[in-house]
NUVOFI-720360 format. One record per residue: residue in three letters; x, y, z of N, C-alpha, C in turn. Coordinates in steps of 0.05 Angstrom, whole numbers, plus 5000, padded with zeros to 4 digits. Layout:
<nodes>
alaXYZXYZXYZ ...
</nodes>
This chain:
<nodes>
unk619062518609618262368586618662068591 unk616861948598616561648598618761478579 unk618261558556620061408546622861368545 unk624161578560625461538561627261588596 unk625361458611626261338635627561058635 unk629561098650631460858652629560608659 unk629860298654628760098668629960008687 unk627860018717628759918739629859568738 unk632159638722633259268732636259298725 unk637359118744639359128748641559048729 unk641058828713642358698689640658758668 unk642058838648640258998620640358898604 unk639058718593638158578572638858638537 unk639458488524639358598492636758678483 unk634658508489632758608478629458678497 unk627958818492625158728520623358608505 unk621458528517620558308513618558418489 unk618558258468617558168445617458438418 unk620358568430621958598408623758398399 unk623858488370625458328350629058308362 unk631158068358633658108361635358338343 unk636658518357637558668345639858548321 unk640858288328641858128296640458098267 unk638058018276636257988260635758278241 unk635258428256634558668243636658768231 unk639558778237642158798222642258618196 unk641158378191641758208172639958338162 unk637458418155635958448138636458798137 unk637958898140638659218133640659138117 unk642758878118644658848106643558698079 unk641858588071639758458052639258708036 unk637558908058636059128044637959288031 unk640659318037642659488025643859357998 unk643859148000645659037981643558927958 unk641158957962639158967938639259197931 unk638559477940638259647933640259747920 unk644059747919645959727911646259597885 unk644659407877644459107857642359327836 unk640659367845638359487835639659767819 unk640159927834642060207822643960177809 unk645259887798647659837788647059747766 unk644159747753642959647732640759847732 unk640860097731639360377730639760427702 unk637760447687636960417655638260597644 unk638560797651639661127643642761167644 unk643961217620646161367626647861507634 unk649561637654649061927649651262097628 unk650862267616649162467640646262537643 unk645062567664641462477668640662567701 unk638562637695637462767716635862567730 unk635062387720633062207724634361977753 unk636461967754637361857769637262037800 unk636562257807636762497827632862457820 unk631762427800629162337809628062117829 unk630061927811629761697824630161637857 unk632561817864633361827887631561957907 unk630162217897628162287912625462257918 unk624561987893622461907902621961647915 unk625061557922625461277930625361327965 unk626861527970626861607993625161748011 unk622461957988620261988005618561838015 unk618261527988617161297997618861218023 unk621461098019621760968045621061128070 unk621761418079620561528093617961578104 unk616161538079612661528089611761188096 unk613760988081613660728094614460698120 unk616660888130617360918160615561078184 unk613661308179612161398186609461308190 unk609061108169607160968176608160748187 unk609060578188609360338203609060408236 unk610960578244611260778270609360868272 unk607461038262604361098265602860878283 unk603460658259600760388270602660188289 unk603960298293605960118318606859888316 unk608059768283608559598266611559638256 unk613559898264615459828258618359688274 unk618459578297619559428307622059258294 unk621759068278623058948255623159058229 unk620959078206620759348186622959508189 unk622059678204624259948212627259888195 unk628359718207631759578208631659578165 unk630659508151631459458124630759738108 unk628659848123627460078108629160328115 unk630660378141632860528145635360468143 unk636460228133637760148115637360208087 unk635060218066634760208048635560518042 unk634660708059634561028051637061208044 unk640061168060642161228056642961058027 unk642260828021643260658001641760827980 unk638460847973638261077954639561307953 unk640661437972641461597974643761737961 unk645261457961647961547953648061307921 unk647061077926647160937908645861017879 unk643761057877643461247857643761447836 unk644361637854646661827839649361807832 unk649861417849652961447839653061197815 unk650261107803649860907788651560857766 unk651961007756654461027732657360997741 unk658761027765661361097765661660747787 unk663960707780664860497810666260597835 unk666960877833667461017857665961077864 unk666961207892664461377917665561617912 unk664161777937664262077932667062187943 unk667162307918670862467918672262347901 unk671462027894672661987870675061847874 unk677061857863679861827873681762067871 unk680362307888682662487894682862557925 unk685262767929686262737950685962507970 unk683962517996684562318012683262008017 unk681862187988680361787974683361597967 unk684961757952686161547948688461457965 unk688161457991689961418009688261178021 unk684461258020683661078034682460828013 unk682060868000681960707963685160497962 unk687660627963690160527974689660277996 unk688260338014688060148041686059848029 unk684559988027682359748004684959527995 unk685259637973686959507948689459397962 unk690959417985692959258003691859038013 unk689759088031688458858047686558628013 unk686358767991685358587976687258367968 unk689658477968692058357958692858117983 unk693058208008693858088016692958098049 unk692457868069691257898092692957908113 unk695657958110697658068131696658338139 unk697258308173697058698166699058848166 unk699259108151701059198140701159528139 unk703659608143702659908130700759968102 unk699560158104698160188070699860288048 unk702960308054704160468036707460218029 unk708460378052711060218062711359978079 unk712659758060713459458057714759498088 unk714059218094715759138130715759368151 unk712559448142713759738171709159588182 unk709459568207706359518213704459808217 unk702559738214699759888204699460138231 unk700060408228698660598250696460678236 unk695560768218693260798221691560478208 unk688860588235687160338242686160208209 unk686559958216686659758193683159608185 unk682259628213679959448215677759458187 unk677559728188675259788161675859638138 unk677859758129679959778103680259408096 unk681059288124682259018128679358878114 unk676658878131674258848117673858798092 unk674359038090672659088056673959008040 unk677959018040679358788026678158498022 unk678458408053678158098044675858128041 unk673058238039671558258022671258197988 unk672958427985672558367956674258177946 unk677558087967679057857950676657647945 unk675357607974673357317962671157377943 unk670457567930668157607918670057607893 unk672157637885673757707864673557957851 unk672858157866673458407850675458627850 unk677358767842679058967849679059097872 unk680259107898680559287915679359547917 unk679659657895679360017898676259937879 unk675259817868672359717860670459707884 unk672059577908669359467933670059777947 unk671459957949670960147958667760307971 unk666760357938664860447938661860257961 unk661360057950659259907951660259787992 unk662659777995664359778023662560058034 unk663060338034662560568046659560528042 unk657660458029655260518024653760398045 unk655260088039653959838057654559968080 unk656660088093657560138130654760368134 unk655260608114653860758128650060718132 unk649460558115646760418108646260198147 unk648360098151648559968174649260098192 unk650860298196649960538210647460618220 unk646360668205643160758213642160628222 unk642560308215640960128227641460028258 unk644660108263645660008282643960258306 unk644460488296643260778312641060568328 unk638860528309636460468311636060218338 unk637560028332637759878354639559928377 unk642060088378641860228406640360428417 unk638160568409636660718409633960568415 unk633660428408630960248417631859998445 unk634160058446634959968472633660218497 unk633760448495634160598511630760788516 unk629860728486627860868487625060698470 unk622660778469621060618452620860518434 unk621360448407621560368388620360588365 unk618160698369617160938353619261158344 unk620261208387622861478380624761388370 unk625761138369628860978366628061098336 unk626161038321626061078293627261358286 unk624961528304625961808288629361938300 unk629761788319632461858328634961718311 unk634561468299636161368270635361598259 unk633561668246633161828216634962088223 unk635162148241636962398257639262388254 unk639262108266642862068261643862088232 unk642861958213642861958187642962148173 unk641662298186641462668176644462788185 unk644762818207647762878212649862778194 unk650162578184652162448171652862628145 unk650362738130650862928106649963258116 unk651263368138651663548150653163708150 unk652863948135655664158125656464288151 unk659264308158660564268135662963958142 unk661463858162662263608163662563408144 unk660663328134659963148120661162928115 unk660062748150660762548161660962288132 unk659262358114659062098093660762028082 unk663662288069665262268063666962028075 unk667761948092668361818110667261568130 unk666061338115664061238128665361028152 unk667361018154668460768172669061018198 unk669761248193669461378227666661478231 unk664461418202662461548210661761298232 unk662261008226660460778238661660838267 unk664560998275664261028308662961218314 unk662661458298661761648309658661708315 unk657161588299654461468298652961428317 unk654961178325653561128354653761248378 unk655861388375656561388405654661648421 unk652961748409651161888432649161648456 unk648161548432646961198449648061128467 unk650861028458652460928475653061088506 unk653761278502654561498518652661558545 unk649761478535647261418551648061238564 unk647960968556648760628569650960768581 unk653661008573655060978593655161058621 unk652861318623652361448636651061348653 unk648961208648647760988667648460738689 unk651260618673652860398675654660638705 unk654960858701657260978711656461038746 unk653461118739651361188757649661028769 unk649060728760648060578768648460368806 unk647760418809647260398852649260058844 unk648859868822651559598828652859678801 unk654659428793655559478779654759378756 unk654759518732652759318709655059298693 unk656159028698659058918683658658978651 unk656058828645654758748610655459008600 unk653859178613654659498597656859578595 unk659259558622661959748618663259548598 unk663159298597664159138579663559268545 unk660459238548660859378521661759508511 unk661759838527662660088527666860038515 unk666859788534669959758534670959658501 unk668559368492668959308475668159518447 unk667059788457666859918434669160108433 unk669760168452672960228459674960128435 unk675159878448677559698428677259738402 unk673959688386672859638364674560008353 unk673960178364674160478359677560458353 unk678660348369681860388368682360218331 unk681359968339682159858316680160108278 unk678560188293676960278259678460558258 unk678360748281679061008279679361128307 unk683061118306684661198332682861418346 unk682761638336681561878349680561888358 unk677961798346675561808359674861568376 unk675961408380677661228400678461448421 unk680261508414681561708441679461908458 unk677562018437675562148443672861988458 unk673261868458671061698472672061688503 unk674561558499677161468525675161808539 unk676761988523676762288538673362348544 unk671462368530669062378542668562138564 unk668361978572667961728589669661888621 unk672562068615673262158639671962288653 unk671562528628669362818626667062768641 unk665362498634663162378648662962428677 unk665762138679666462088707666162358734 unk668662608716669362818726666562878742 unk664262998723662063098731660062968749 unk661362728747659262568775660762578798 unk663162668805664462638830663062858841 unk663563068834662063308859659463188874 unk657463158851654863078870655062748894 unk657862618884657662398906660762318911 unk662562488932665962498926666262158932 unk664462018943665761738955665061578935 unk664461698906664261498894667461538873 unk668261708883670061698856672161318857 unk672461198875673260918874672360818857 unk669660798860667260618843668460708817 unk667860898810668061028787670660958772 unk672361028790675660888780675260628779 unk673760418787673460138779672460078756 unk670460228748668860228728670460248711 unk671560518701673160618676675060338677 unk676260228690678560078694678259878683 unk675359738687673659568679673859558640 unk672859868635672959938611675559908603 unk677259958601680059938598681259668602 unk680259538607681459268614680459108589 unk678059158583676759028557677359118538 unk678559338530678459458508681459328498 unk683359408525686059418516687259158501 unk685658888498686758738477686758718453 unk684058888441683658978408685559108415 unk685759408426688159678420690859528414 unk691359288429694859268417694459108395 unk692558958379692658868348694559008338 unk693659348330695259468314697659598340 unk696359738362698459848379700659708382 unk700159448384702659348394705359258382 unk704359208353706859158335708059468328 unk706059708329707159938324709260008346 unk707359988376709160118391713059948395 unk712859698391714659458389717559508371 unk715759668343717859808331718460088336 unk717160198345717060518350719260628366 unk717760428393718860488419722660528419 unk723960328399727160318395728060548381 unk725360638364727560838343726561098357 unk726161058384725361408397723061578384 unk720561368378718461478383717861748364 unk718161718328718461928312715962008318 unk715962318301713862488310712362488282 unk708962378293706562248275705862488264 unk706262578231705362768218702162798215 unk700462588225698262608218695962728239 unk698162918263696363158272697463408266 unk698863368249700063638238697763758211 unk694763848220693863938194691264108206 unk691764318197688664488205687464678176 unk684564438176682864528155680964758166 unk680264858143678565068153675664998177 unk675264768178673064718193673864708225 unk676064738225678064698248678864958263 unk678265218244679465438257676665588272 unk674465448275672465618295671465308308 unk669665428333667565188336665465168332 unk664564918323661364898304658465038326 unk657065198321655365288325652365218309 unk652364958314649564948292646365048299 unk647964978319644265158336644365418328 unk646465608315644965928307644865948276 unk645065728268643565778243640965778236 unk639865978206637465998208636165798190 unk637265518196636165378181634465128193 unk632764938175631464708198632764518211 unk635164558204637364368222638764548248 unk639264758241639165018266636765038281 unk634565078273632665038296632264748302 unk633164538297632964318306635764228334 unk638264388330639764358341639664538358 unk637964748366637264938377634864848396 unk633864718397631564618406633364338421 unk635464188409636264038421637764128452 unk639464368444640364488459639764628483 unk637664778478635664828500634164618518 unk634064348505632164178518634564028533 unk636763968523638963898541640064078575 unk641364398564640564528585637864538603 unk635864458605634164608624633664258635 unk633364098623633863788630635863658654 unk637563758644641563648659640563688679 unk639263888693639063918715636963868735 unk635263748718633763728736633063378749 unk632863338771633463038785630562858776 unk629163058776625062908780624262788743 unk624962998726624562938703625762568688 unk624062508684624962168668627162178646 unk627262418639628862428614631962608618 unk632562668653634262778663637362668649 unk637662398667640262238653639662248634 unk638662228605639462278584640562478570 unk639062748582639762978582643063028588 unk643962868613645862958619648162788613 unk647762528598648862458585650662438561 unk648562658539648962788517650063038520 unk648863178545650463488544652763468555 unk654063188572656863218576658063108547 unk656762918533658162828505658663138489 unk656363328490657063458471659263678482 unk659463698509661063868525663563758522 unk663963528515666963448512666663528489 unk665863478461666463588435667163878435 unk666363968445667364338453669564328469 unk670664178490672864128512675264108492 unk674163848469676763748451677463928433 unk675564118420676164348398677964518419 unk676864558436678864848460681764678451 unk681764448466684364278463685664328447 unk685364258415685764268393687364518387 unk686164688398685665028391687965148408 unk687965068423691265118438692965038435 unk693464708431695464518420695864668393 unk694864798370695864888345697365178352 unk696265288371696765558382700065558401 unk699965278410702665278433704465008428 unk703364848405704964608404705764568373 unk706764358362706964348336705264138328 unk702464038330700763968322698164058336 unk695763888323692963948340691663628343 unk689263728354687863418355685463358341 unk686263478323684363398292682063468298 unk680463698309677563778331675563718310 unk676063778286673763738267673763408260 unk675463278266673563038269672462938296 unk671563038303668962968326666463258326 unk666863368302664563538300662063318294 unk662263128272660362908267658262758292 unk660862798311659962608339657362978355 unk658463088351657163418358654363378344 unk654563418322652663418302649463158308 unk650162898308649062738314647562778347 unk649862828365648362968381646563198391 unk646563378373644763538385642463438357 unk642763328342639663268320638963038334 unk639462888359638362698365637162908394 unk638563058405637763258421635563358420 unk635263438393632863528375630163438378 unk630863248366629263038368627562968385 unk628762898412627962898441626263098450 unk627063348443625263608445623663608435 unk623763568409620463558398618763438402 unk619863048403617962788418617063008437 unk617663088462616863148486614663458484 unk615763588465612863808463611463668455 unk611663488421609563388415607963238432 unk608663018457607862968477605663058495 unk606863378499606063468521603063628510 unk603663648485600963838469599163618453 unk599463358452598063178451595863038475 unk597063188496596063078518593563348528 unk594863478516592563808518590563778499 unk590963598468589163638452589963848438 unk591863908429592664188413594464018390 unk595163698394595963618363596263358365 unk595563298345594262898338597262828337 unk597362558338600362378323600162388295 unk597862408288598062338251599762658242 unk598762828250599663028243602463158245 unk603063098270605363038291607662928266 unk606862618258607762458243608262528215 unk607062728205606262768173608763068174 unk608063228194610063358201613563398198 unk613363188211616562998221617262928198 unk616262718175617362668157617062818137 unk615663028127616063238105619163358117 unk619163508142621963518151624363408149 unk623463178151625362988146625762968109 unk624362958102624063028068626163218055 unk625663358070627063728057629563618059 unk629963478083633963548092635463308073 unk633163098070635162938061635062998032 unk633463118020633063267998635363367988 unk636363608006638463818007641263598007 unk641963408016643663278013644963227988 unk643963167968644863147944646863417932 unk645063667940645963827927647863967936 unk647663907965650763947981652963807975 unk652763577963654563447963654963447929 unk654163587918653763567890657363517881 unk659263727889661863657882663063497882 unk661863257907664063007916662362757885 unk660262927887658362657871659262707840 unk660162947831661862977809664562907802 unk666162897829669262827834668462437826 unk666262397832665862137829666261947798 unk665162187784665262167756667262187746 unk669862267760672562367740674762137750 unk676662167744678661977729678361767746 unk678661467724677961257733681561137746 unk682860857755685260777758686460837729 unk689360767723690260917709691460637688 unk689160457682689360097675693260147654 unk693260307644694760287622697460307637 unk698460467648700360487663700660157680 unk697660077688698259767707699259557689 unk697759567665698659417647701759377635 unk701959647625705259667623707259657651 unk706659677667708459577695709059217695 unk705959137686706058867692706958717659 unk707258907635708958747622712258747627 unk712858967628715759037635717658857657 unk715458817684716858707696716658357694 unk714858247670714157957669712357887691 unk710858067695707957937710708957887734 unk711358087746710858077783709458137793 unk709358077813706658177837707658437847 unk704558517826704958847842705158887878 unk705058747891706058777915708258727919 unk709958647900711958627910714558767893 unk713058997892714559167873713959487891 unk716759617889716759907899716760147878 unk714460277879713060487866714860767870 unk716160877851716261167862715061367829 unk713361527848711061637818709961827842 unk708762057821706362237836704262197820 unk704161967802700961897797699561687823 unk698861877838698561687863695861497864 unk694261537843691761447827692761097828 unk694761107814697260817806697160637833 unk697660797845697760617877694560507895 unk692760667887689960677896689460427880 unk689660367847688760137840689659937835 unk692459877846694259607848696359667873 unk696159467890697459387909701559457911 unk700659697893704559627897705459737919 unk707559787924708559917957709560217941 unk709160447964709960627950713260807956 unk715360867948717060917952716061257977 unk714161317963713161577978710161617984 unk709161647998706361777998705562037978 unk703462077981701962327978701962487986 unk701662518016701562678033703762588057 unk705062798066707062738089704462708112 unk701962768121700262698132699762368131 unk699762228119699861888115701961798111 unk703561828115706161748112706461578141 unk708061318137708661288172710861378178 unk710261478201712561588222715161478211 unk716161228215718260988220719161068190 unk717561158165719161098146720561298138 unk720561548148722461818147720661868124 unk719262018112718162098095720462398083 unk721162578105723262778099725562638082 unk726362498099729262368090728562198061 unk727162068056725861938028725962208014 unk725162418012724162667996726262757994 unk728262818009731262918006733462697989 unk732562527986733862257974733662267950 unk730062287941729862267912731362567899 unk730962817913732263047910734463077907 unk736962847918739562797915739462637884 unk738362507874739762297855738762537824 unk738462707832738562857807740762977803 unk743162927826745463077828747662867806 unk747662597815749162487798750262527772 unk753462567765754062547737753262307718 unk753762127732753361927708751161667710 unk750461477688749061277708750061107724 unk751961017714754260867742754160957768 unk754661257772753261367799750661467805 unk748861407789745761447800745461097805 unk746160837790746760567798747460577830 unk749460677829751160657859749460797882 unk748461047876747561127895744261057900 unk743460877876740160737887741160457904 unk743660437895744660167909745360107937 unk746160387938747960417977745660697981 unk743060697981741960897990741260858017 unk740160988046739460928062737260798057 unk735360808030732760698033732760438014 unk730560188013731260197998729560177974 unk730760197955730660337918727660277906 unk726860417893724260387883725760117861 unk723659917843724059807824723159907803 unk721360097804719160217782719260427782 unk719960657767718560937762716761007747 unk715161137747713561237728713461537733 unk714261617712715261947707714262067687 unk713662387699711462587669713862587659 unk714862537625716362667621717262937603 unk719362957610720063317601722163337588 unk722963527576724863567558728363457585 unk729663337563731763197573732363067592 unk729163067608729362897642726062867641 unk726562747663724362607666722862717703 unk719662827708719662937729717062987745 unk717762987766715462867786716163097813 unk713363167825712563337852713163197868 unk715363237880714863117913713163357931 unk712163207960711463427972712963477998 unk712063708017713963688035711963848056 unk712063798081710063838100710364058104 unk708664328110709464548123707664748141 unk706764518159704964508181707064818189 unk704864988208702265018209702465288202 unk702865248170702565498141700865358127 unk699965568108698165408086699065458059 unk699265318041698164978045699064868057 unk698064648079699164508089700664328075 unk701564308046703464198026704464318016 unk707564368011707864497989709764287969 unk709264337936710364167924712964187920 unk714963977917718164057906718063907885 unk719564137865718663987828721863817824 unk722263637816723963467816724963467786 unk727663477768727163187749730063147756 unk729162837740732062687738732762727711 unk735462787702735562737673735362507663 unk735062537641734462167631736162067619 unk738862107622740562047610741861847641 unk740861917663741961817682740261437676 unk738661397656736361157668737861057638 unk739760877649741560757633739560567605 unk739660497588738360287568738660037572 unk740359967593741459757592741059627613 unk740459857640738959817653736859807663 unk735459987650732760027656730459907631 unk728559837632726859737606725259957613 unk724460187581722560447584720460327567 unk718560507571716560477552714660817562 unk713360907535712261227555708961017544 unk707361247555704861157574703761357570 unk701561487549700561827549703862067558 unk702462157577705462327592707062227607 unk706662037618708561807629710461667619 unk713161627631714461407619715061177641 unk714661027637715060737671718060627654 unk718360677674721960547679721760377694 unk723260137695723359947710725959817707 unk726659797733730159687733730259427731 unk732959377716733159027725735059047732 unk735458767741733058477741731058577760 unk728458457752726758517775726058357795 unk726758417822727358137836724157937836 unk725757777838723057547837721157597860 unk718357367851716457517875717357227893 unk715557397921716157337946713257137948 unk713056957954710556817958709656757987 unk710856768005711156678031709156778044 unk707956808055705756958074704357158057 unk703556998037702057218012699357088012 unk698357218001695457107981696057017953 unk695756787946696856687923694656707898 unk692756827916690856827885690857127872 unk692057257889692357617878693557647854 unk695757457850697257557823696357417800 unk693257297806691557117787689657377770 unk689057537789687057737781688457957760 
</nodes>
């Protein structure tokens, strides 16, 4: 397949000649998103309403028959970039017109990542997302964004959430599109975005949930091509391993894993080119090295202050591969399903096998590019699958099913371009038809998206931040800066929509390593022992940790009481709760200023120490 034969030249260009700059086309996907966002946010209808799931599906068969035609008459080049931007933005923007959350809402692990928002809005140090003076392990970059995003636009942290995930994954597609029109014509780059885009709301993945690892995982089949080429190429094509390197770094800083997973496919690569040429494995080791050399000064942004503190206190053990969801206990098989995404991944699959191998075909390296990408995604689940079986964690396998997924529907894809190709050239089927085809197809799946996702788009609708509880924190303590106040509560909602630090997590899964999450949970479990308040005083005073300023507690007859959780990898649930109370006779009057709150009561100790201004954002405690 022609189109997708490598170009004979040695240094590879951003763009060929009299295509559009792939910047250009980013700015106007980023235009096209943030109208269409503007537009849905002033959607006439109420809900609850159906009309908005109309709206969504007739917005999107238009942009799709606007994409089919443009590509038809060999006019979408530039076009393309706003109009596959625009389609995920109906997609999700629409149906979520009424709510200022995204999908899931603010439960479970929204509000860990809703949490990250609302820190970086507060303030542009980087920081853990939870616990004060400890630096950031998980990757900051996204989160860091869409903060100072919304500090300068002036809106609440856990507000730019939403319109943050919509905008990445909308640029996502667009980004597909232009590494993809690097590699191949501009017609296929199209239907190979709309592919990728399709994977993203892919059960039981459903990369969308998640749009800052969707933006690594997105690309990297494209990429993986450029790497394959770069690896194999007769000199050395610096531009490419550089990139490869700098998407490296970019990966470390947005989402460790799949960072690591890239690292590990790129070896996987390497591995499989040594047999057919042993004197190259040098080269090869130069190359990767190359890659690694570029990458490794983003990776210590966050690596390096972590490892700096880590490295002294003996290297605690990171709870956040301690978890296996159900998508985790088999490996994804999407090619035997009997559905049009099963025969699409099935068709990908076959056209990869009988391809890889063969030297004469134009579309060989690509072939064998993607079937070692997707061969590591199967390599890393085995991984995974033994490490839970022989170690006390795994390597999270279901997140790089997304990176699986994308691959074989772009696999897909390739297969079909090339029959349709080959039976165009027999006279057995037009492009129009070809074309009219493809996007009804394309119709159905993105169709089905909604209603797969129907739960997260409902979770969207339910409980908003918890304003009354913020309010009463910030009268009690005389208008400190919620950052500079320590939270202990299991309304963990409280922490998602104001910047405070939390005495505990949610999950011993996000917790950082450094802050003992056990030993914190055994702590609060101790001060229910105290006789008096003089010794619940004493012992928040000389505790190993230190002391929340704020409680906010359900309360209950003669105490006051809150779930801690406690990890209990690898049983299920992977949480189990420990029910706590304190009596309330321990939360002196004299010490503490109460006030209750619905089922809540916020306690707050004095004095409350004054705020800290020094390396802050001074306009946070304006908002």
């Amino acid at each position: 397949m022609t189109l997708l034969a490598p170009r004979p030249r040695t240094r590879p260009r951003l763009t060929r000649p009299g295509r559009p700059h792939p910047a250009l086309g980013l700015l106007l996907a980023l235009a096209a998103t943030v109208l269409v966002q503007l537009a849905a946010a002033h959607f006439p209808f109420a809900e609850p309403t159906r009309t908005d799931a109309v709206a969504a599906t007739t917005t999107t068969a238009a942009t799709l028959t606007a994409l089919a035609w443009l590509t038809l008459r060999d006019r979408a080049p530039l076009a393309a970039y706003p109009l596959l931007a625009a389609l995920p933005t109906f997609l999700l923007a629409l149906p979520l017109h009424g709510t200022p959350l995204y999908l899931g809402g603010l439960a479970s692990d929204n509000q860990f990542r809703v949490q990250y928002v609302t820190r970086y809005a507060a303030e542009a140090a980087l920081s853990d997302v939870n616990y004060a003076d400890l630096p950031p392990l998980y990757p900051p970059a996204w989160f860091w964004l869409a903060g100072r995003a919304a500090s300068h636009v002036g809106i609440e942290g856990w507000a730019a959430y939403k319109p943050a995930a919509i905008t990445s994954i909308a640029l996502t597609t667009a980004l597909a599109h232009a590494l993809w029109s690097r590699l191949t014509g501009h017609r296929l780059a199209v239907a190979l975005a709309v592919a990728t885009l399709l994977a993203a709301f892919h059960a039981p993945a459903f990369a969308a949930l998640e749009p800052y690892a969707w933006l690594v995982a997105a690309v990297m089949p494209p990429l993986a091509v450029l790497a394959h080429r770069a690896l194999t190429a007769p000199r050395t094509p610096y531009r490419t391993l550089v990139l490869c390197g700098l998407y490296l770094g970019l990966a470390t800083l947005t989402y460790t894993l799949l960072a690591a997973f890239w690292a590990f496919a790129l070896v996987v690569m390497a591995l499989t080119l040594i047999p057919g040429n042993p004197r190259r494995t040098r080269t090869l080791l130069t190359r990767l090295a190359l890659v690694a050399a570029t990458a490794t000064p983003l990776a210590l942004i966050t690596w390096g202050p972590y490892l700096a503190a880590a490295l002294p206190a003996g290297m605690p053990r990171n709870n956040a591969l301690r978890f296996i969801p159900v998508q985790q206990t088999s490996f994804p098989l999407p090619m035997t399903e009997l559905t049009l995404t099963g025969l699409l991944c099935l068709a990908g699959t076959l056209w990869l096998l009988t391809h890889a191998r063969r030297t004469s075909t134009p579309g060989a390296p690509t072939a064998r590019a993607l079937l070692t990408l997707a061969a590591a995604c199967y390599l890393w689940s085995l991984l995974s699958q033994l490490a839970v079986v022989l170690g006390p964690s795994s390597l999270l396998s279901f997140r790089v099913h997304p990176v699986l997924f994308a691959t074989l529907f772009c696999a897909g894809v390739l297969a079909v371009a090339e029959l349709t190709a080959r039976m165009h050239t027999k006279g057995y089927v037009r492009p129009v038809a070809a074309t009219v085809t493809a996007t009804v197809c394309a119709l159905a799946l993105v169709q089905q998206a909604p209603r797969d996702l129907r739960q997260e788009f409902d979770a969207a609708y339910g409980p908003r931040p918890p304003r009354a509880l913020i309010d009463t924190i910030a009268e009690l303590t005389g208008g400190a800066r919620p950052q500079d106040l320590t939270v202990l509560t299991d309304q963990h909602r409280l922490l998602s929509a104001a910047p405070y630090r939390g005495y505990l997590t949610a999950e011993p899964v996000y917790s950082h390593p450094l802050a003992d999450f056990a030993g914190r949970t055994e702590e609060v479990r101790s001060w229910a022992q105290p006789a008096s308040p003089a010794a619940f005083e004493a012992r928040l005073a000389h505790g190993p940790y230190d002391p929340p300023q704020v409680f906010v507690l359900r309360r209950a007859p003669g105490a006051y009481a809150l779930t801690l959780g406690r990890d209990n990898f690898p049983h299920q649930p992977n949480r189990v709760g420990l029910p706590v109370r304190l009596p309330a006779a321990l939360f002196d009057a004299g010490r503490f200023a109460r006030e209750d709150v619905g089922p809540y009561t916020v306690l707050v100790h004095r004095p409350v120490p004054p705020s800290r201004t020094q390396g802050s954002d001074p306009s946070v405690g304006e908002r």
